[in-house]
PLY file of the C-alpha trace (Angstrom):
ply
format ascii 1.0
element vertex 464
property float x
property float y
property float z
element edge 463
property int vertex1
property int vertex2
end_header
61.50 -10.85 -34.08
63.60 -8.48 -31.59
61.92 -7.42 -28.23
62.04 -4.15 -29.51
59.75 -4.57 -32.52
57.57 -6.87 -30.90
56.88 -3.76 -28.31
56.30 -1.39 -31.62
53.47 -4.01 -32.80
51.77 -4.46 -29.41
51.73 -0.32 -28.74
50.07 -0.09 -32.40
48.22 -3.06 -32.21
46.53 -1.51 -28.56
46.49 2.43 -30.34
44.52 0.75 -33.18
41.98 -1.44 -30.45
41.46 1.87 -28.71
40.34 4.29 -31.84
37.91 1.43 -32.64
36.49 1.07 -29.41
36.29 4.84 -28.72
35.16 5.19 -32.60
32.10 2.96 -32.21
30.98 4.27 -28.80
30.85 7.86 -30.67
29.26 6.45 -33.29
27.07 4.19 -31.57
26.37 6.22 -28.54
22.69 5.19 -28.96
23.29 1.64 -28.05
25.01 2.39 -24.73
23.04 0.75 -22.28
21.05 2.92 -19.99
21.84 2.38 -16.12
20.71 3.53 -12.95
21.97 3.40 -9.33
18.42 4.37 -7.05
18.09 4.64 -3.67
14.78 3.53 -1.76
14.25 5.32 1.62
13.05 4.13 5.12
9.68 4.76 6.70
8.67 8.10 7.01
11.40 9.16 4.86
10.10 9.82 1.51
9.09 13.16 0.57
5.32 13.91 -0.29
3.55 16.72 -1.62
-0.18 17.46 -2.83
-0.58 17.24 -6.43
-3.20 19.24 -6.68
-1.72 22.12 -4.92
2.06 21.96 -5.66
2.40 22.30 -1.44
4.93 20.07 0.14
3.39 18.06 2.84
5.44 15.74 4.39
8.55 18.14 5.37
6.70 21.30 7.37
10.15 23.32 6.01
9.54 25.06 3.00
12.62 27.72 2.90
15.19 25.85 4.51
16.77 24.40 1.90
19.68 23.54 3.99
18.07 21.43 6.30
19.27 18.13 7.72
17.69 15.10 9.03
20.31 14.98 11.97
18.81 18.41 12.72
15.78 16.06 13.76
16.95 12.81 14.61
20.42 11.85 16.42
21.95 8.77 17.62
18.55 6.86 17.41
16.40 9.60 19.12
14.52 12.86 18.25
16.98 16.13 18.05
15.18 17.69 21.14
17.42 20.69 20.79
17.56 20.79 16.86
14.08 20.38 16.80
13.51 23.61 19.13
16.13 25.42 17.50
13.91 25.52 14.50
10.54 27.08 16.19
12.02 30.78 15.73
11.74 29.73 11.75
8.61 31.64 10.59
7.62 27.94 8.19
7.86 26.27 11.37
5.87 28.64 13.61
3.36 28.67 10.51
3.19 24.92 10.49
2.60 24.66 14.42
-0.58 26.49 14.24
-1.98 24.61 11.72
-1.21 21.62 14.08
-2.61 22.93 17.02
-6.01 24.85 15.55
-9.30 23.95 16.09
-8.35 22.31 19.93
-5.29 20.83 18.54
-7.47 19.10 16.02
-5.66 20.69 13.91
-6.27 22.62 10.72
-7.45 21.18 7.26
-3.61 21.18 6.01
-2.08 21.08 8.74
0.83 18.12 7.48
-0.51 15.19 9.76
-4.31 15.80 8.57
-2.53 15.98 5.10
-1.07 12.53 5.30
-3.80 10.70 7.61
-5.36 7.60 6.33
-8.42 6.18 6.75
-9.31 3.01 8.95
-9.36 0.74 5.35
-5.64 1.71 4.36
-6.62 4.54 1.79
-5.74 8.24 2.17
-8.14 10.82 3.21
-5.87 13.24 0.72
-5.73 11.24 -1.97
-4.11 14.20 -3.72
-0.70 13.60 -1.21
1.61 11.72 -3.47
5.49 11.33 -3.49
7.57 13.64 -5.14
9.33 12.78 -8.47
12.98 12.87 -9.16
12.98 15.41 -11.56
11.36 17.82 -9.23
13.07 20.54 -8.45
11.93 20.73 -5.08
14.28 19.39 -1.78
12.21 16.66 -1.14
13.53 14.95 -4.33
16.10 13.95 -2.00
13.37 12.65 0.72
12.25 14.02 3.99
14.45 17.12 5.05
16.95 15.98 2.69
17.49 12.27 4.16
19.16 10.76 1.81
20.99 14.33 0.03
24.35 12.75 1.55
23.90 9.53 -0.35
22.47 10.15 -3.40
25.53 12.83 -3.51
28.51 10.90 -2.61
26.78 7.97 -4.99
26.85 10.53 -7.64
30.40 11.62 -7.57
31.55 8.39 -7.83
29.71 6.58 -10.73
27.44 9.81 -12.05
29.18 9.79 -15.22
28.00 6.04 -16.10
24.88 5.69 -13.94
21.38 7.80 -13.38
22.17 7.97 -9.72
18.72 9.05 -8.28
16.04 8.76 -5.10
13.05 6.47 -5.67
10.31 8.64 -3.01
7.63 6.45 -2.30
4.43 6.35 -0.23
5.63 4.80 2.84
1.85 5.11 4.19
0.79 2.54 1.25
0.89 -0.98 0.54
4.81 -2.09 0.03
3.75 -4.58 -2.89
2.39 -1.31 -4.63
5.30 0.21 -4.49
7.42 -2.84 -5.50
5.03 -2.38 -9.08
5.60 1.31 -9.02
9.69 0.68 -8.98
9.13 -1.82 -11.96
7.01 0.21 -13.65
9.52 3.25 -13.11
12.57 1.37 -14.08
11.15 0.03 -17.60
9.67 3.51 -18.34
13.42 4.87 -18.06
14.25 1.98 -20.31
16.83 0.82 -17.92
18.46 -2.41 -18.63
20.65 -2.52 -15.57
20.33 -0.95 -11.93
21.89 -1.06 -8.67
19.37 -0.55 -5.79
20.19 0.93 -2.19
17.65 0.67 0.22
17.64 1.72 3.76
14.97 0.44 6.02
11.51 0.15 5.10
13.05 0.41 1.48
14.18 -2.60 1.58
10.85 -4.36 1.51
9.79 -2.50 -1.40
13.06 -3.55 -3.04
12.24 -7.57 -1.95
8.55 -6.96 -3.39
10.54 -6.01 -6.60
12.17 -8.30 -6.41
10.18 -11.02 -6.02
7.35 -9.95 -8.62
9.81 -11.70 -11.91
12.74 -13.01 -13.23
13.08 -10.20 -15.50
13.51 -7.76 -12.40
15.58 -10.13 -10.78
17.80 -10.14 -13.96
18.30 -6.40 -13.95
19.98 -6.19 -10.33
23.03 -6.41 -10.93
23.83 -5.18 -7.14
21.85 -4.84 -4.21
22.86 -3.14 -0.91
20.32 -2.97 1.92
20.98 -1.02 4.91
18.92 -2.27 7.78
15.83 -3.89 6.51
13.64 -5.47 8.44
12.86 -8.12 6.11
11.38 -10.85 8.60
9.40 -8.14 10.48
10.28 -6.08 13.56
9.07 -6.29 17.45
9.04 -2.12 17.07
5.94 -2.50 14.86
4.32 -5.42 17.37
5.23 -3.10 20.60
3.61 0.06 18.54
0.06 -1.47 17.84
-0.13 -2.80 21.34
0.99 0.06 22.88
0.13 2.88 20.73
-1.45 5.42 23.06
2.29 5.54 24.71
4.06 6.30 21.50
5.22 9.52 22.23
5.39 9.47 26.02
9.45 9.42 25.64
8.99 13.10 23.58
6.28 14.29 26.47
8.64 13.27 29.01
11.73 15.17 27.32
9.71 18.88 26.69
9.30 18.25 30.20
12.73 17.84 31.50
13.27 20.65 29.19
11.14 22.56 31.41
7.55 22.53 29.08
9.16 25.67 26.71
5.69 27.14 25.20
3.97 24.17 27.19
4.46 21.97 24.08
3.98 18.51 26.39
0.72 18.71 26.53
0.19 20.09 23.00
1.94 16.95 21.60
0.14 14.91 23.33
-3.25 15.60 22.38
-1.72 16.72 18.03
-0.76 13.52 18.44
-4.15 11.34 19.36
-6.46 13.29 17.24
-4.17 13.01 14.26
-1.68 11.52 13.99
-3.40 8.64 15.42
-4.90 8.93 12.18
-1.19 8.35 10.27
-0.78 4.71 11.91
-3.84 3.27 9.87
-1.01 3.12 7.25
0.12 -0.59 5.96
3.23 -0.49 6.46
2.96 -0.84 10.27
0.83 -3.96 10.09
3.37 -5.61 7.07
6.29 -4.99 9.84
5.08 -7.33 12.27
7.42 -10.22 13.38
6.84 -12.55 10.99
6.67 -16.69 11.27
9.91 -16.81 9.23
11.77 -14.90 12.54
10.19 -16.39 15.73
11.03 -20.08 14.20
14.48 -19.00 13.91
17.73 -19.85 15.77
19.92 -17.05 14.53
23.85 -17.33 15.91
22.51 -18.87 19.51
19.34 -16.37 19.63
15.67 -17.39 19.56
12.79 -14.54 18.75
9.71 -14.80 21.06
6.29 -13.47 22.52
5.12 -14.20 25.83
1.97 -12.94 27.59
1.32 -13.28 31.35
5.16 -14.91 31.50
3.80 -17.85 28.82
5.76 -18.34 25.75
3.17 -18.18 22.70
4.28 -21.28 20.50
3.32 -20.99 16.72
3.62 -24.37 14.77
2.78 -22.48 11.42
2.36 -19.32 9.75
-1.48 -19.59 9.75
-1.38 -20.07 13.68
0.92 -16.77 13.83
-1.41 -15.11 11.55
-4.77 -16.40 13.81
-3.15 -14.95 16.53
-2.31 -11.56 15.25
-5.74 -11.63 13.70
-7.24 -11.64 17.28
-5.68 -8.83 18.13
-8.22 -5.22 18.70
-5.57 -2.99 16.50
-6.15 -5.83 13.36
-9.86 -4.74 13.26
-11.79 -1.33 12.18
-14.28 -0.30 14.30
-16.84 -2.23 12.26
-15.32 -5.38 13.31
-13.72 -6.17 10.29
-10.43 -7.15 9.63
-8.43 -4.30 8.67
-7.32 -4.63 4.80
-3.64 -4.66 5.30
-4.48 -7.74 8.11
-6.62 -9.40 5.56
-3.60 -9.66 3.08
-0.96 -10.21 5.37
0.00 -14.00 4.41
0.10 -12.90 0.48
1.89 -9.88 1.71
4.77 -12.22 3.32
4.87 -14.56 0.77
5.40 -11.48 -1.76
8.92 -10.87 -0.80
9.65 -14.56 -1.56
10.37 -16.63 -5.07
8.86 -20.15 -5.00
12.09 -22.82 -6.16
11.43 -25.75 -8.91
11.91 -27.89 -5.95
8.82 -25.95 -4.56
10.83 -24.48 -1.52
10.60 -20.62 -0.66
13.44 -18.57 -0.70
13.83 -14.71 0.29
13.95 -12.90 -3.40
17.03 -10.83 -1.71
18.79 -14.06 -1.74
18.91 -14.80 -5.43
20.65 -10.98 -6.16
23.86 -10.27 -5.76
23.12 -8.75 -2.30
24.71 -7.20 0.62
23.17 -6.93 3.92
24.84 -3.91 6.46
23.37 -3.63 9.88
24.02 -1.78 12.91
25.26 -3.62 15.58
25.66 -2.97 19.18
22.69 -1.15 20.49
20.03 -3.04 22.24
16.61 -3.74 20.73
13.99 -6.35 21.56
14.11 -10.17 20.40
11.51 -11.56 23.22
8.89 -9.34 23.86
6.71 -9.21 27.16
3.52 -8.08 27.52
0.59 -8.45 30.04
-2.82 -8.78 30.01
-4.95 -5.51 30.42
-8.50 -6.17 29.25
-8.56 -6.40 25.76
-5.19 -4.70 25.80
-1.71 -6.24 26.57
0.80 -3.38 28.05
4.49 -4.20 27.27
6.67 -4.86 30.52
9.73 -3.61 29.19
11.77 -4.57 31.94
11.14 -7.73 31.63
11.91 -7.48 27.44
14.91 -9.75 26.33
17.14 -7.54 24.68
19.86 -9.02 21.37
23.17 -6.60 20.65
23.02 -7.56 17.50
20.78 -5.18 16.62
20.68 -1.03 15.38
18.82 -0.56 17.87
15.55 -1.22 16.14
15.64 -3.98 13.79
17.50 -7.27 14.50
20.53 -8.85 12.70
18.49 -11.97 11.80
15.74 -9.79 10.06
18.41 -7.52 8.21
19.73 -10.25 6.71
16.75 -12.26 5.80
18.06 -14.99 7.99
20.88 -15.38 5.83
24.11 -16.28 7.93
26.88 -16.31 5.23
29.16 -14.03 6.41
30.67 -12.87 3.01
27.06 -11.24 2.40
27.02 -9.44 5.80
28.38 -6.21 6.96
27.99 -5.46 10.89
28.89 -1.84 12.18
29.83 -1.91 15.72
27.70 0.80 17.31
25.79 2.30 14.14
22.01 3.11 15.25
19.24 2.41 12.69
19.60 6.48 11.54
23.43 6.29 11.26
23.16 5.44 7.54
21.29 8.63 6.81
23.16 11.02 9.70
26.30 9.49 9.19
26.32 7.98 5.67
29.97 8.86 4.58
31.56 7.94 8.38
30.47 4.41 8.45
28.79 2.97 5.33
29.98 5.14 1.92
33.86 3.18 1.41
32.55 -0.17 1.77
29.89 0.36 -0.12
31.90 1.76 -2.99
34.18 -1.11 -2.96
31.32 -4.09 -2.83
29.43 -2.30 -6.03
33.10 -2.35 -7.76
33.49 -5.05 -6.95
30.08 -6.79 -8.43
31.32 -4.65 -11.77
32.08 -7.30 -14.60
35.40 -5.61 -15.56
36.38 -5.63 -11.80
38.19 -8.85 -11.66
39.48 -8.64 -15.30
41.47 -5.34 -14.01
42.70 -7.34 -10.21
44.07 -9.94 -12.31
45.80 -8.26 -14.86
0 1
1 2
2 3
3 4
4 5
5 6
6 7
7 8
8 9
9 10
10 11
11 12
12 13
13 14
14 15
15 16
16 17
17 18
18 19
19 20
20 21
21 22
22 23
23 24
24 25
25 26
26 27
27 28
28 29
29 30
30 31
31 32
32 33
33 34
34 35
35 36
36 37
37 38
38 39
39 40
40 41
41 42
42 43
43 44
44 45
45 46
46 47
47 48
48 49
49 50
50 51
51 52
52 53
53 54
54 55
55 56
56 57
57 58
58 59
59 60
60 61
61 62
62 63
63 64
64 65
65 66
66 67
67 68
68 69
69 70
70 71
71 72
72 73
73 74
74 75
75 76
76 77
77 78
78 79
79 80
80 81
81 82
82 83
83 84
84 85
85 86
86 87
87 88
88 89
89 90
90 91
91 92
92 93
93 94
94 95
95 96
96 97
97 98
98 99
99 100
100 101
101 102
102 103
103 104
104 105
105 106
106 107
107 108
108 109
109 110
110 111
111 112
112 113
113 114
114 115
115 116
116 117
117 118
118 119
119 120
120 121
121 122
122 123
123 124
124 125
125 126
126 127
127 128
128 129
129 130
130 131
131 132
132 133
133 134
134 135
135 136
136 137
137 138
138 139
139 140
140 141
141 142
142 143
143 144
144 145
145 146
146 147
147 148
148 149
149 150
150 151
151 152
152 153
153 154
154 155
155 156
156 157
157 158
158 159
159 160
160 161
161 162
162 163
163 164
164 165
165 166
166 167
167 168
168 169
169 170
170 171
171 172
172 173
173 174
174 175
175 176
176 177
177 178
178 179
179 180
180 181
181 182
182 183
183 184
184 185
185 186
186 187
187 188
188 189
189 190
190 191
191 192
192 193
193 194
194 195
195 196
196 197
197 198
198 199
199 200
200 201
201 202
202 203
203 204
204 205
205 206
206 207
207 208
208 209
209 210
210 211
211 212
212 213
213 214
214 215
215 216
216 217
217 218
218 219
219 220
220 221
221 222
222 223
223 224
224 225
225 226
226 227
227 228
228 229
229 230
230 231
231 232
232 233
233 234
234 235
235 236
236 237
237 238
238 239
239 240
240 241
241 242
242 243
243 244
244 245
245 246
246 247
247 248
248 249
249 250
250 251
251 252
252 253
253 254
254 255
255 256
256 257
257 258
258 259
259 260
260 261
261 262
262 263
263 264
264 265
265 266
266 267
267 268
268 269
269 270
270 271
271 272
272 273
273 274
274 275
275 276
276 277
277 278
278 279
279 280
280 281
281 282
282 283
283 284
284 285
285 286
286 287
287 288
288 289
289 290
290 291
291 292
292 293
293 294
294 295
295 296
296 297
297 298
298 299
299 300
300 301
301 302
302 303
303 304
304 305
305 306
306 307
307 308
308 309
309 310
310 311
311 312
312 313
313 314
314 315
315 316
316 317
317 318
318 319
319 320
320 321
321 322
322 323
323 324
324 325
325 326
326 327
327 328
328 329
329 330
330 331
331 332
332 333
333 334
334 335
335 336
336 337
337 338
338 339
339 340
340 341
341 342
342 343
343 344
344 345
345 346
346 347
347 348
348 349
349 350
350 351
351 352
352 353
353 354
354 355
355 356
356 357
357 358
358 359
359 360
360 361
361 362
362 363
363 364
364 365
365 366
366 367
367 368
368 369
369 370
370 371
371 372
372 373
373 374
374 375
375 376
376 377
377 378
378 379
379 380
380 381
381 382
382 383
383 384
384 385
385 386
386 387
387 388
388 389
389 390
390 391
391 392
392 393
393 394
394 395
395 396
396 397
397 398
398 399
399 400
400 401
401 402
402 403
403 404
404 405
405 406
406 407
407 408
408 409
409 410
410 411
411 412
412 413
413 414
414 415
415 416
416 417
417 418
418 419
419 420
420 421
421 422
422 423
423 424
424 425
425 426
426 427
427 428
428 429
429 430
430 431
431 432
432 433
433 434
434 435
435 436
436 437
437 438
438 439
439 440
440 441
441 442
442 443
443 444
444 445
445 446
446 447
447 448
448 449
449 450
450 451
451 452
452 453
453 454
454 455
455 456
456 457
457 458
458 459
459 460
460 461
461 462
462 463
């Protein structure tokens, strides 16, 4: 047979696999698998709005539809001079009397009485619920459109295969919850295969997911996870100690800033009687270092607490737990343990799959997953504190600080103490907001490239 009709047969042979192939997806469109690329977002970032009402409540910016989280938050710290170039914006002016009515008690609906939370974990709106996908509203795309930028430039590239969407949760409530709400979401869509993005606090409603079956497990057929902090974080520890100081950074900057409307005072008293209020939340209390992270020797660093300059040694997860359980902030005022304390353990063990061999292993690990985290910017991995009374005050200069780190969660918790390198992306300088104020500078490309790369017809195309 000459070269030349050998090339005639393989052209017709290829025109005739192509009309079939093309034929039976027309034909048998119904069959085409449904698929679905979602994004989780951090803490605080989910948008929420009361049910009952239609209101938004978690975003005080109804009108400014072009809104950007970086107008609030840059490079790891609040947007001082975004945030007061939005108090000439009638919403915003409306918004700040609510906060500071009644004494700066606040109104009603004023949005931090909207989304405070009772000393046992459950909302005192219990109306405030996160906003669906198919709403037409901005804060389908979170908070002040936090994650527009990535659920956009996700889009454009795989929108015409995937269901490329935001999964808004309530970031107030119980991560396991949520982990059953994603499951629940993802077989009501019918979807038979899905690529989650988390960022944050997202993650550990992905590892929940994750870790509740097999059959979620089996529908991941890529996971990328932006900063989690899987094995807890010393942010949530310092917080609880040392919550009456929360905001004195924002206090200390209206001052500098010379007081404008004398808003330093104002914040400071909006923000003990309610948003105080806010931190009963779960999510707080599940983000504590966790036994998995101060028995760790991650790349030369060890994670520890000390009080009064001694080192407090934990030989198991139960004495970790004892100890945190001791603590005033894991009671109510009745002396009980506060619910999310009370759960804790099953909440820890949640985001892990028990092995035939009967070891534990982070559910993150048995996805095809890859870990990104900032690196660079200092953030605690041996935290100091002293004894006040009942109280222990952090002595942040004497805090042991790790550069690998966003800035807020550690490289050893982002990665869910995993150390193989292939699995790990580190961005030199990238603070723990980057991904949402930056997404397309320093995370969209690679991420592109790893999901293509996870894509069964990926490898077929490098080697031909």
């Amino acid at each position: 047979m000459t070269s030349k009709r050998k090339l005639i047969i393989s052209i017709f042979a290829l025109a005739i696999i192509i009309v079939i192939f093309f034929g039976s997806v027309t034909l048998c469109s119904y069959a085409i698998p449904k698929k679905a690329i979602i994004i989780l977002p951090g803490l605080f970032a989910s948008g929420l709005y009361n049910t009952e009402t239609g209101k938004m409540v978690w975003d005080p910016f109804d009108g400014l539809e072009e809104i950007a989280f970086s107008d609030l938050m840059q490079n790891g710290d609040i947007n001082l001079q975004g945030v007061l170039n939005l108090l000439g914006e009638e919403c915003v002016g409306k918004e700040l009397g609510r906060l500071m009515d009644n004494d700066n008690y606040g109104a009603s609906d004023s949005i931090f009485n909207n989304i405070a939370m009772n000393e046992d974990g459950t909302p005192k709106v219990p109306t405030v619920k996160p906003v669906p996908w198919n709403s037409e509203s901005r804060l389908r795309y979170g908070v002040v459109n936090a994650q527009k930028g990535m659920q956009e430039t996700l889009e454009a590239e795989y929108g015409s295969e995937y269901d490329v969407q935001v999964f808004n949760y309530d970031f107030r409530a119980d991560s396991r919850v949520n982990g059953r709400l994603l499951e629940e979401y993802i077989n009501a869509q019918g979807y038979s295969e899905v690529i989650l993005v988390s960022h944050s606090n997202g993650g550990e409603v992905a590892a929940t997911f994750l870790g509740r079956s097999q059959e979620n497990r089996n529908k991941v057929s890529k996971y990328i996870s932006y900063d989690s902090p899987y094995l807890g974080a010393f942010a949530a520890l310092g917080t609880l100690e040392n919550l009456d100081n929360m905001v004195e950074g924002v206090v200390q900057a209206l001052n500098d800033a010379g007081n404008p409307l004398g808003l330093a005072d104002d914040v400071q008293q909006i923000f003990d009687n309610q948003f105080k209020q806010v931190a009963n939340m779960w999510t707080v209390y599940q983000l504590l270092p966790s036994y998995d992270l101060l028995k760790l020797n991650y790349g030369g660093e060890s994670f520890k607490i000390f009080v009064d300059d001694v080192e407090q040694v934990f030989n198991s997860e139960q004495e970790l737990y004892e100890f945190y359980c001791s603590r005033p902030w894991a009671k109510m005022s009745n002396g009980e343990l506060r619910p999310p304390m009370v759960e804790w353990l099953d909440y820890i063990n949640s985001m892990k799959v028990t092995m035939p061999d009967g070891t534990k292993v982070h559910s993150t690990t048995l996805v095809d997953t890859t870990y990104f985290s900032g690196k660079g910017i200092n953030s605690v991995n041996q935290i100091y504190f002293k004894t006040q009374g009942d109280s222990f005050v952090e002595e942040k200069e004497k805090n042991v600080f790790s550069l690998d780190s966003d800035g807020t969660v550690l490289l050893a918790s982002a990665t869910a103490g995993v150390t193989d390198s292939s699995k790990i992306v580190s961005l030199e300088y990238a603070d723990h907001y980057a991904f949402v104020t930056a997404y397309d500078e320093i995370a969209a490309q690679k991420t592109i490239e790893l999901i293509n790369k996870s894509r069964p017809w990926y490898d077929l195309l490098w080697n031909f």
